[in-house]
C-alpha atoms as one frame of an Amber mdcrd trajectory, in Angstrom:
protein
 112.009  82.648 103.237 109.352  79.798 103.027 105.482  79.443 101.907 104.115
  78.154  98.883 101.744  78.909  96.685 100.698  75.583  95.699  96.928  75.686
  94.668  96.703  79.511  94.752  95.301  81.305  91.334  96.953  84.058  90.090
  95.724  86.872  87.444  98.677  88.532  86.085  98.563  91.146  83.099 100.746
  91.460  80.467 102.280  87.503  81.937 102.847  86.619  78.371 106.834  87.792
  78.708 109.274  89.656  80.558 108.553  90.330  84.742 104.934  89.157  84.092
 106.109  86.000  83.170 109.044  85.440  85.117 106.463  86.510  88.345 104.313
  83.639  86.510 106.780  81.170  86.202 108.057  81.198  90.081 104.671  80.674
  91.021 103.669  77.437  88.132 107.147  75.849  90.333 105.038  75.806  93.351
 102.144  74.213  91.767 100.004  77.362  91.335  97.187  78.319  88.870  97.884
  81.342  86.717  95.907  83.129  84.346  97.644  85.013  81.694  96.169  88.353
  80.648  97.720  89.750  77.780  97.280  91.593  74.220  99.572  88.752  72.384
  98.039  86.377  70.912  99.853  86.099  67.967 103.870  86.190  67.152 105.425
  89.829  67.433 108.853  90.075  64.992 110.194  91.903  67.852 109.360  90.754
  71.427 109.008  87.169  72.805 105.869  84.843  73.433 102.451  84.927  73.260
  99.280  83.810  75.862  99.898  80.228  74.254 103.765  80.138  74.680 103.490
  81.537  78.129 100.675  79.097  79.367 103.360  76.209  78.119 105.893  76.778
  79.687 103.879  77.752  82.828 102.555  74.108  82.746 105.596  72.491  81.716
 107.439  74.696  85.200 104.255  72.372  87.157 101.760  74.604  87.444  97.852
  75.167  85.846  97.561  77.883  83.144  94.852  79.431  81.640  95.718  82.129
  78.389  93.427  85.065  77.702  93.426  87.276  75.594  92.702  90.377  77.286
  93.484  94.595  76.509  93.183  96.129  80.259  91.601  99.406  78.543  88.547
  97.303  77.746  86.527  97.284  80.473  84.191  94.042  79.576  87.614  92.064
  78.459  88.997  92.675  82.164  85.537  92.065  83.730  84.841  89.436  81.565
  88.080  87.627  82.342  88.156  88.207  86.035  84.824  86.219  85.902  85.850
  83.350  83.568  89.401  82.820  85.765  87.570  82.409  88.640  85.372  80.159
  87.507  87.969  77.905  85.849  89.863  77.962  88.840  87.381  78.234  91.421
  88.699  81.843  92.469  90.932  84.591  92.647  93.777  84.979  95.204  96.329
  87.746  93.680  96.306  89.824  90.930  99.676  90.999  89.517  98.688  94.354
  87.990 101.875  94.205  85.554 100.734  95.649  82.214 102.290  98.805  81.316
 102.972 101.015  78.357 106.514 103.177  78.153 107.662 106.059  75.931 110.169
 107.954  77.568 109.970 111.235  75.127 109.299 115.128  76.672 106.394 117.192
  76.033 107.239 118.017  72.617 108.037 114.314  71.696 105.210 112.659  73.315
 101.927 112.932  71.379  98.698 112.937  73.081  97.899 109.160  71.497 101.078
 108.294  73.144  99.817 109.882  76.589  96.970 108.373  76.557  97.852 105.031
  75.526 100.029 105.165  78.891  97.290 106.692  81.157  94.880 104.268  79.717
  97.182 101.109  80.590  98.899 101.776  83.202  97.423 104.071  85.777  93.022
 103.379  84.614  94.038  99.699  83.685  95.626  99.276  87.063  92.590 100.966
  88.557  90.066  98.630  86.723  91.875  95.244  87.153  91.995  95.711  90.838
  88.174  97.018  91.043  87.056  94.320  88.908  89.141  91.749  91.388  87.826
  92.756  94.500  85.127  90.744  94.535  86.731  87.811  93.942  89.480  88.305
  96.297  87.346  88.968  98.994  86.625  85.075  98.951  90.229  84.460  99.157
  92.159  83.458 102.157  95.146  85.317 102.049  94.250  87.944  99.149  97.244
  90.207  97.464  97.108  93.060  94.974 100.395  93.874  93.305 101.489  96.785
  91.386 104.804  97.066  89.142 104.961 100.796  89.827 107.380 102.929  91.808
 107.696 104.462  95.436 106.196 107.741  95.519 109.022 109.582  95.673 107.777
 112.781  94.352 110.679 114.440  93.081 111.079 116.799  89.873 114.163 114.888
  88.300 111.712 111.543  88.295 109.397 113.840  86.289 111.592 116.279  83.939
 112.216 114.062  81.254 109.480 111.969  80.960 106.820 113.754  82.591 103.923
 111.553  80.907 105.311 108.245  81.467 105.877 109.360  85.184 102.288 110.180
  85.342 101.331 107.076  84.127 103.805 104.947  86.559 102.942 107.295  89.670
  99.258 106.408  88.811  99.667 103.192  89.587 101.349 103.526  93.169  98.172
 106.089  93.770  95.975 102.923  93.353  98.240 101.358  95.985  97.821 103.911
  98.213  94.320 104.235  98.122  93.416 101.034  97.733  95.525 100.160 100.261
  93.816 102.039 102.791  90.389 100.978 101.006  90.592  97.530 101.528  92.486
  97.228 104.677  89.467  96.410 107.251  88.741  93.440 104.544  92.143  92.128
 104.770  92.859  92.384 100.858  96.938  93.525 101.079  97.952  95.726  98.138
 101.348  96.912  97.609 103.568  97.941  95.180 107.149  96.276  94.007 109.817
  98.161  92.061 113.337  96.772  90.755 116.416  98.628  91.785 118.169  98.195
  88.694 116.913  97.776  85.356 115.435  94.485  84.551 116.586  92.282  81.301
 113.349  92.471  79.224 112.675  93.137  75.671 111.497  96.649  76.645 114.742
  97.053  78.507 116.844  95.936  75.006 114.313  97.614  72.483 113.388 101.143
  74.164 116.121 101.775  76.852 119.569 100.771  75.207 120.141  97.864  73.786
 122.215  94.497  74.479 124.691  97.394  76.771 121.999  97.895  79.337 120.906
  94.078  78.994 124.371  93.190  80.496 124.020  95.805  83.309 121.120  94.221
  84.355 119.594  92.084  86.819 117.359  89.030  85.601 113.652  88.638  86.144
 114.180  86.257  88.615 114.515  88.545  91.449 111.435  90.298  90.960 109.778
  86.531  90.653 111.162  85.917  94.024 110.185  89.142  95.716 106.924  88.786
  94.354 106.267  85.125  95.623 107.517  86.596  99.003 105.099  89.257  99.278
 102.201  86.341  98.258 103.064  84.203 101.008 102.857  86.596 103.521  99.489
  86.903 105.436  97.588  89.999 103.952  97.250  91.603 106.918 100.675  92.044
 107.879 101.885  93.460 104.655 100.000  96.095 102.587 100.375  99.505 101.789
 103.756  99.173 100.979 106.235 100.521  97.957 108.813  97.516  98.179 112.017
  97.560  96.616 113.156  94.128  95.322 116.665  93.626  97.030 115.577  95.396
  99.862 112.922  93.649 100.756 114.862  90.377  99.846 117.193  90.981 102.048
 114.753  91.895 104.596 113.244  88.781 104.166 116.584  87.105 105.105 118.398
  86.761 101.367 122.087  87.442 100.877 123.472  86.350  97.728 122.184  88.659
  95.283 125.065  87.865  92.374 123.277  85.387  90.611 120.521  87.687  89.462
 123.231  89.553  87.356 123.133  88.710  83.719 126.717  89.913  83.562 129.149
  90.170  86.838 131.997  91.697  84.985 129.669  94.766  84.636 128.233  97.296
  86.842 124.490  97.225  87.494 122.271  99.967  86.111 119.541 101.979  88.577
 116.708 101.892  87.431 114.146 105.245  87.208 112.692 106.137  90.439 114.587
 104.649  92.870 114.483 106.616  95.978 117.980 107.624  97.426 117.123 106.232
 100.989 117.104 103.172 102.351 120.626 102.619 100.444 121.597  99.221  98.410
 121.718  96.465 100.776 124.449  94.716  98.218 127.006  96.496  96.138 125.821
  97.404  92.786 129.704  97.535  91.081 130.921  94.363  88.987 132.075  91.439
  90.817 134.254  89.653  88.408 136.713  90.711  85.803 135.733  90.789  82.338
């Protein structure tokens, strides 16, 4: 596991907290420019940072930031930004297409605002981020395109419960597939990464269950790290692919996967949509007594 990603710019979307920012942070270490593309400008009473926080402490971790405010259902905010990030930067070399919208109700919870809110961010936002990218990327050396959406396993139980949200997140890895196959012959890589367990963020705590599920976690980190692993691979000899983060980790030559936990005295939590095959590469059961 080597590379860096000194000088590279990155576009991320919703980088202002959580796996956005985490993804943001591991690159700032190497020296990297990031642009943060997110709704929060402002303090929320509930979740963490802003565009302003997260460009800080991107700087202050070594690298270049640039906050802006941008809503991925508005078409000229994500065009608009695509253009000024690449000319403050001097170009585009991966876009992290992280922003995403969860409610987890079933057809008779989830109103149609709801549903569309989720379509409209996650699956068309994807869609438009990436389109809007291409042209930049196809300046770039060694361009990536990187989805926070799941294998396409296509299996009823990912569906039953939460059929809209699993619409939403499936709609994303579509993008990776056909983009994939799209931009191929250009040597643009696009792929999609997906956490095994679930992932301590504020949407993890607020929506899924609380400070229980935060401790049967894994941190951000080891989606930062997969991430950055994926980016400083040559394009061409990775896209097209639905990665899973230890997996590919250990893949890639990792083998201590404990510090990730946020709490070894408890067992680690799957996260939705994790295919059954290829198997944990580590043990997923506490490794320390409470």
């Amino acid at each position: 596991m080597a590379g860096s990603l000194a000088g590279k710019t990155l576009f991320v979307t919703g980088a202002s907290r959580g796996i956005g920012l985490a993804i943001a942070l591991r690159a700032a270490r190497d020296g990297a420019n990031v642009v943060v593309a997110a709704k929060t400008a402002d303090p929320h009473p509930k979740l963490p940072g802003t565009i302003f926080s997260a460009a800080e402490d991107i700087e202050k971790a070594g690298g270049k930031a640039l906050p802006l405010m941008v809503d991925v259902r508005d078409e000229d905010q994500v065009r608009g930004a695509l253009d000024q990030a690449a000319s403050h930067f001097g170009g585009i070399d991966i876009v992290v297409n992280n922003a995403s919208a969860i409610s987890l109700g079933d057809s008779q919870a989830t109103d149609m605002k709801r549903y569309d809110l989720m379509q409209q961010i996650n699956a068309r936002g994807t869609y438009m981020v990436s389109k809007y990218a291409i042209p930049h990327l196809e300046k770039s050396a060694n361009p990536h395109i990187l989805m926070l959406s799941p294998p396409l396993d296509m299996k009823e139980k990912w569906f039953a419960a939460h059929t809209a949200y699993s619409i939403a997140k499936f709609g994303m890895s579509l993008v990776v597939l056909g983009l994939a196959g799209e931009l191929r012959r250009k040597g643009i890589a696009v792929n999609a990464l997906w956490p095994r367990t679930t992932i301590a963020t504020s949407a993890v705590k607020n929506l899924l269950g609380g400070d229980d599920l935060m401790r049967a976690s894994r941190k951000p980190d080891i989606i930062a790290d997969a991430a950055h692993e994926i980016f400083v691979t040559p394009a061409r000899e990775l896209t097209g692919q639905f990665l899973i983060d230890d997996t590919f980790l250990w893949e890639r030559g990792m083998r201590d996967f404990d510090h990730y936990r946020v709490d070894p005295s408890v067992a680690l939590a799957m996260d939705f949509f994790v295919p059954d095959e290829p198997p944990a590469p580590v043990s997923l059961a506490r490794v320390a007594p409470e």
